[in-house]
N, C-alpha and C positions, 0 to 999 in steps of 0.2 A: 887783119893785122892791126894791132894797137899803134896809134900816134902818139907821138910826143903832143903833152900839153903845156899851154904857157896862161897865165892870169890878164884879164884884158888890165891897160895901164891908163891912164887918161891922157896920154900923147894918141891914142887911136882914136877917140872922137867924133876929131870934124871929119878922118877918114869914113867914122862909122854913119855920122850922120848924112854923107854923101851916095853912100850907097844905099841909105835908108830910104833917100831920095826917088833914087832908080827905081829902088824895088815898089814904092808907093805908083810909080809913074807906071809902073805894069803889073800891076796887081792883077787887074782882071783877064788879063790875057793869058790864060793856065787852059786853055784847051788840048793842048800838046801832051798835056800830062793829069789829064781830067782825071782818067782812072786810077790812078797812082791810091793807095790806102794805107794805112797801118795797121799791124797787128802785134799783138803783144805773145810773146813766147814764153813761158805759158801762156793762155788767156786767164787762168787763176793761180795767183800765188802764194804760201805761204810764207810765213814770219822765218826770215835766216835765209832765204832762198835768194836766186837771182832770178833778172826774168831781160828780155830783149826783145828793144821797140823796133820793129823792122819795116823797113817801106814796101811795099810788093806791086810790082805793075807799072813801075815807072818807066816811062819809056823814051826818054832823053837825058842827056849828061847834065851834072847838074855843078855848077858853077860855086854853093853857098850851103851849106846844111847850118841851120837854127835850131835848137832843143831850147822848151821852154816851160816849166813847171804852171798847171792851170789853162786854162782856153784862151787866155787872152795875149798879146804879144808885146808884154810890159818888159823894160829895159832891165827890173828889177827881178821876171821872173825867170830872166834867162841862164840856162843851166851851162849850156855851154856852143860851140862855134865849131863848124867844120870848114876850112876851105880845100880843096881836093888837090889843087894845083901847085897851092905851097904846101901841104901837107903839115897844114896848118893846126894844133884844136887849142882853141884857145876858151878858158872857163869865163863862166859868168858869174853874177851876184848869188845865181840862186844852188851853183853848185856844191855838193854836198862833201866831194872824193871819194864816194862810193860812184861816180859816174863814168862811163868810157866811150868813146865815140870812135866806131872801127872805117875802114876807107869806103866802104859801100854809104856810108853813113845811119848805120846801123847803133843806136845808142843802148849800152849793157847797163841794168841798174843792178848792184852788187847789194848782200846784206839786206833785203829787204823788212822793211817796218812797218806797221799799221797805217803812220801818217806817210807814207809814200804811195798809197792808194788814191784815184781822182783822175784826173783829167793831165792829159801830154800832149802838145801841139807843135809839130813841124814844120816851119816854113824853109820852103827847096827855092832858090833863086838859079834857075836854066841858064844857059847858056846865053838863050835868045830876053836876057834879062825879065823873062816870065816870073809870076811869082805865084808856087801852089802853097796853102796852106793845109794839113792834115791835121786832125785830132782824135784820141782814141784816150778811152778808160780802162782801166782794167781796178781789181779790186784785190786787199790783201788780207788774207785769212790767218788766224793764229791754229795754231795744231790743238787741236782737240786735249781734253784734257781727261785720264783716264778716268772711266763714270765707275759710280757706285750704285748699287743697286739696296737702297730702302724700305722697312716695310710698317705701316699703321700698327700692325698686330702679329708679337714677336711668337704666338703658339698658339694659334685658332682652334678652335675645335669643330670637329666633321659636322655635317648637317646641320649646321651651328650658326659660325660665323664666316663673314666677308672679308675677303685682305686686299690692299690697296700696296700694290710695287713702283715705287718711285723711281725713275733712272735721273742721276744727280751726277752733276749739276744741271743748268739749266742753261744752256749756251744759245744764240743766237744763229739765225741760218743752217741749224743742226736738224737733220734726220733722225731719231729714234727706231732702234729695232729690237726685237723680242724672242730668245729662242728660248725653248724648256727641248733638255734633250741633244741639245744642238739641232733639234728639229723648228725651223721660224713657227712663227704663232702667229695666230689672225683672230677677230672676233669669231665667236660662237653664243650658243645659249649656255655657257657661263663664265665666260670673256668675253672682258669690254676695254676699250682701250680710248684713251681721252684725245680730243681732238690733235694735239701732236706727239701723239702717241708717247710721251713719256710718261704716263700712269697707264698699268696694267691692274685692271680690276678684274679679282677672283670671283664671279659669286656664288654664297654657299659650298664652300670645298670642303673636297673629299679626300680622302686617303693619298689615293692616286695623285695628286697635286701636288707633291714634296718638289719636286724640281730634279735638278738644277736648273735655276732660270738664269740666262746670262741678257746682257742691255747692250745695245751695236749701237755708236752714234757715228753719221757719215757728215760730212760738209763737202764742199768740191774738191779740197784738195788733201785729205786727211780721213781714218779711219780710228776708232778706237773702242774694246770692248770691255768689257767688266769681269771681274773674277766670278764664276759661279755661288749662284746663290742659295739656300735650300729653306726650306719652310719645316717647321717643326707641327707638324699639322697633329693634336690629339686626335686618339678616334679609341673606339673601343669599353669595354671589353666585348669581341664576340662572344656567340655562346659557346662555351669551352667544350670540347672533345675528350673525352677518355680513351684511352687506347692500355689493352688492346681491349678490341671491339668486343671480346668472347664474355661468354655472362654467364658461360659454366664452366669448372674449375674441379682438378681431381683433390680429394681429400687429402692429407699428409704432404701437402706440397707449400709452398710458399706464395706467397701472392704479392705481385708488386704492381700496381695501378700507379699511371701517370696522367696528368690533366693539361689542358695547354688552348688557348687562348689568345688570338691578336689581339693586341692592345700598346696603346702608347702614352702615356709610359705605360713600362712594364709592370702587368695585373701584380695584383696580390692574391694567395690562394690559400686554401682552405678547406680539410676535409671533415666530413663528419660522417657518422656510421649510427644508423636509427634514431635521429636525432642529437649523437651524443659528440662534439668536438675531438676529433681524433689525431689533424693532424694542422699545422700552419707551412706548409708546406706543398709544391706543387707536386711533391710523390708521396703513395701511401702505400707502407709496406705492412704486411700482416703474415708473420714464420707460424708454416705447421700447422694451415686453417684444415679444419674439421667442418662436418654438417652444422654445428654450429654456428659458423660464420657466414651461414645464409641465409643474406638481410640487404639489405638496400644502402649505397656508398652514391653519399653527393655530394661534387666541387663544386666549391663558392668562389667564384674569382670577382676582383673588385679594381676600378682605377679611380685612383683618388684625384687625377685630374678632371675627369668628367662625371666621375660621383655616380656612377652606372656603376651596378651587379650584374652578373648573371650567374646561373645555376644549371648544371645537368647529374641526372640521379641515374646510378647504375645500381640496377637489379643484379647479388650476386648469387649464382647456385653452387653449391658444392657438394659433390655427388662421390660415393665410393666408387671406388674402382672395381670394373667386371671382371667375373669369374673365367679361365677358359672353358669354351662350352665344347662338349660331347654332341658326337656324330653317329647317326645308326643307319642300315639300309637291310630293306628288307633282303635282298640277296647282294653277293657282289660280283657270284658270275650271272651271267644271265645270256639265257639266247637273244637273239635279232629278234624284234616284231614282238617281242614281249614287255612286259611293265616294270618296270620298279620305285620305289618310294625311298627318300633320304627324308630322316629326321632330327633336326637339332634343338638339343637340349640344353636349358640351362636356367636358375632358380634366381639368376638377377632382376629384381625390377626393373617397370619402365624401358627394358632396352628392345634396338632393333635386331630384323635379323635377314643376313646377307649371304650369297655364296657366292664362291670361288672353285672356279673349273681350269685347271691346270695354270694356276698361279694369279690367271687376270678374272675380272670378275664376271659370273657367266651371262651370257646374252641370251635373253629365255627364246625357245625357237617355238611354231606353234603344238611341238609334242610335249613341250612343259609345261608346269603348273603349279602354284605356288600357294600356299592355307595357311590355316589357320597364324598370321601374321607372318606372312613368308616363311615359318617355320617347317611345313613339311615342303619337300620337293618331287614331284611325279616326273617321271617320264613314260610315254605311253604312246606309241610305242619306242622302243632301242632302236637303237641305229648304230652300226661300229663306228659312227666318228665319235658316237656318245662313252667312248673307253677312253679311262684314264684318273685325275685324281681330283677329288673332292673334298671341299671345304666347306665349313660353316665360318661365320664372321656373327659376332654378336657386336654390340655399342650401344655408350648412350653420348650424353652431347657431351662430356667430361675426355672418356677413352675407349678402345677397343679391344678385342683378344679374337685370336683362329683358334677354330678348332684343330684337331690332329687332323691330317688327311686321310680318307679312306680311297681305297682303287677299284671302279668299275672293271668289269672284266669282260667284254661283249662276244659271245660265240656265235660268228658267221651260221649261217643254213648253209649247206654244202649242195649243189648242184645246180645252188640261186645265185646268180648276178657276179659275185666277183671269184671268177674265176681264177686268177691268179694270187689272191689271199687265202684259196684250198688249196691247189696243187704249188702253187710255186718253192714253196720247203720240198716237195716230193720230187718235182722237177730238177731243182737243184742237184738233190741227192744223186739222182740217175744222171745226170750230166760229169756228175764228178768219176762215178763208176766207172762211167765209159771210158773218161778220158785215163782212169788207173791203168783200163784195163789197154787198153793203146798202146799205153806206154811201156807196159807187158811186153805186148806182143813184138812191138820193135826192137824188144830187147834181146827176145828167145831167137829172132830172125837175126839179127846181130852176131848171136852166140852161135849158131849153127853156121853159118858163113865161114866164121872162125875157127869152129872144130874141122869143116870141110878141106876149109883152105890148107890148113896142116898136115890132112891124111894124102891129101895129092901132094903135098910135097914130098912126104916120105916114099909115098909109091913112085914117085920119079924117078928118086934116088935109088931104089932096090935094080930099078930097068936100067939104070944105066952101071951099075955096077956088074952085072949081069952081061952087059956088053964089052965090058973090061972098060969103062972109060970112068974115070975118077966122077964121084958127085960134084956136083954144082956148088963151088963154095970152097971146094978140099984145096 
């Protein structure tokens, strides 16, 4: 709880210098309350804050509480006066009115300032007119102040140059820290960082090294971080790519090539076609290329921050389009265990030649065999799984074309191996016979029941009329 305060007056004096008295008379008799300490709450403070000097461990009533700015116990440095009994606080010379003294005699310093940092001493006058003395420091910090992140060299270039990162300002009892990424950073073999770590030196950078780099200054009682920073790092040109990668091209078509390049800044480009300037631009289009236009195409890309070329040369072919190729076989029925030959034809140059067995492309097994440039195909011997339809495929590296399908026809040996691929049609057929004829006969059996049944009923009826007795029904 907070006391009332009152200003000392000079009618208090010889009262003060009396009790100055006492206390001088038993100064050194403080065993009672040896351990008694201070601490300060915080132990570090910032600028605007408050903080509270508190005694801890005292272990008897205390008659006087003294606050006195400094170590020493000068009249002039005294802040303020506790007496517990009158519930008394009465201020001193050196009081400030940011000052409060609570019943435990616990002293609040309010609003703290740079020059309120130093040294505070307590003198406790006991009961038993003991007198301890306490002194304790504590220290006041200003709040950090938001850093910026600086740099020697505002757009380095790769394998080149060094860049030196400043974190600014330069404060006093500050910690320094370093993240690229929001990942921390630490020396390496191409970071180096100065003795208090506020210069981060790059060296030799590379692409990769753009950042974001941000700067963390810590003190005891404060944190403060920097806005991201980024490096304009040159690099480039690589060596540029053409796409698409293909380097043959059907005739009558269109051709559009594009070229592309890292680089920072962004390359400049340029094509030319047999030595001849064709385009300043990163795409080269050519409508309705012909055999003609098969000739060699190379980009030139260039950065005029690092004054590096480079150059990649495409070789282009342009090839007519193939004919569809024609299919022949030497037979298309053929028995099991015999041979036959497929051959395709066709007057395209340069192309390949492929075949196709029931739509996928055929998997040679060891009874096939393939000539004169895959163009004939053997088999030798048949096999019925070998029935069905056949393709030729011609190409070259531009396009391709099928031939028409032709259809093997493979006739089983009858009394060999699959039995139920000879008879099973015949089998069938006798199965169905039977079951007609079944249904035949339940039928004639059915109907004779029915004619039977009728003819006894009528001769019932003759007998009993015969007997004089009316039919069954009349």
């Amino acid at each position: 709880m907070e006391l009332t305060s009152a200003p000392l007056h000079k009618g208090q004096v010889p009262w003060r210098g009396l009790l100055l008295a006492a206390l001088l008379l038993t100064y050194c008799n403080s065993s009672a309350t040896a351990q008694a300490r201070l601490a300060a709450v915080p132990p570090n403070v910032v600028v605007g804050a408050s903080v509270i000097l508190e005694i801890h461990d005292l272990e008897t009533k205390i008659m006087a509480y003294y606050w006195y700015r400094g170590p020493h116990l000068h009249d002039d440095k005294e802040i303020v006066r506790f007496i517990p009994s009158r519930l008394v606080n009465m201020r001193g010379p050196a009081h400030t009115g940011r000052e409060k003294v609570y019943q435990d005699g616990f002293m609040l310093l309010e609003n703290v300032n740079k020059n309120d940092a130093g040294t505070y001493t307590a003198r406790l006058l006991t009961m038993n007119y003991d007198t301890l003395v306490l002194s304790l420091q504590f220290q006041v910090y200003a709040p950090l102040p938001k850093p910026n992140i600086t740099s020697n060299n505002s757009n380095p270039m790769e394998g080149e140059d060094s860049v030196a990162l400043m974190c600014e300002p330069e404060t006093q009892n500050t910690v320094y820290l370093w993240r690229i990424n929001g990942q921390s950073l630490s020396e390496g073999d191409r970071l180096k960082l100065s003795i208090d770590n506020r210069t981060l030196t790059l060296l030799t950078v590379v692409r990769t090294d753009t950042g974001p780099y941000e700067c963390e200054t810590r003190n005891l009682v404060s944190t403060s971080r920097s806005e991201p920073f980024t490096l304009n790092i040159t690099y480039g040109p690589d060596v540029p790519i053409i796409s698409p990668s293909d380097t043959h091209f059907q005739s009558r078509t269109n051709l559009s090539l594009s070229c592309h390049a890292a680089s920072n800044p962004p390359a400049q480009y340029s094509w030319s076609v047999n030595g001849e300037l064709q385009a300043s631009s990163q795409e080269l289009f050519i409508p309705n290329i012909t055999t003609n236009n098969s000739r060699s195409s190379t980009c030139l890309v260039h950065n005029s921050a690092t004054g590096l070329n480079r150059t990649t040369v495409k070789n282009i072919i342009v090839l007519e389009p193939v004919n569809v190729p024609s299919i022949e076989a030497s037979k298309t029925v053929v028995k099991e265990l015999e041979s036959v030959s497929l051959t395709c034809s066709s007057n395209d140059p340069g192309i390949s030649f492929r075949w196709l067995f029931k739509g996928e492309h055929l998997v040679l097994t060891d009874r096939m065999k393939l000539s004169d440039n895959n163009r004939i195909l053997t088999i030798d011997p048949v096999k019925l799984e070998d029935s069905g339809e056949y393709k030729c495929e011609v190409s070259n590296p531009a396009n391709f074309k099928d031939s028409d399908a032709i259809v093997l026809d493979i006739i089983p040996i009858y009394g060999k191996r699959n039995f139920w691929h000879s008879w099973g049609p015949i089998i069938g057929i006798v199965a169905q016979c039977l079951l007609g004829l079944a249904a035949l006969i339940i039928l004639v059996v059915f109907l004779l029941k029915t004619i039977r049944g009728r003819n006894l009923g009528k001769k019932e009826n003759i007998n009993q009329m015969k007997d004089g007795r009316k039919p069954a029904g009349k």
